[in-house]
N, C-alpha and C positions, 0 to 999 in steps of 0.2 A: 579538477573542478567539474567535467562532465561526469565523470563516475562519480561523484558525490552528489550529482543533480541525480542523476539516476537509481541510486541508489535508495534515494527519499522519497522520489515517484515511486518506484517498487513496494517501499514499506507503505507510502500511503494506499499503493492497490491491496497490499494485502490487509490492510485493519479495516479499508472498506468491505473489501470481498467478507472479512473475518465478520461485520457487524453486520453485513446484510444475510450475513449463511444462520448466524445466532435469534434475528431476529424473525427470519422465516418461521 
């Protein structure tokens, strides 16, 4: 259950990080 919470945090940092890199 925790490595599944973690895991989702992780992908939502990376599609933030991924939309803030494209929209710079």
């Amino acid at each position: 259950m925790f490595l599944t919470v973690l895991l989702r945090r992780m992908d939502l940092d990376v599609s933030t990080v991924g939309t803030n890199f494209w929209s710079s």
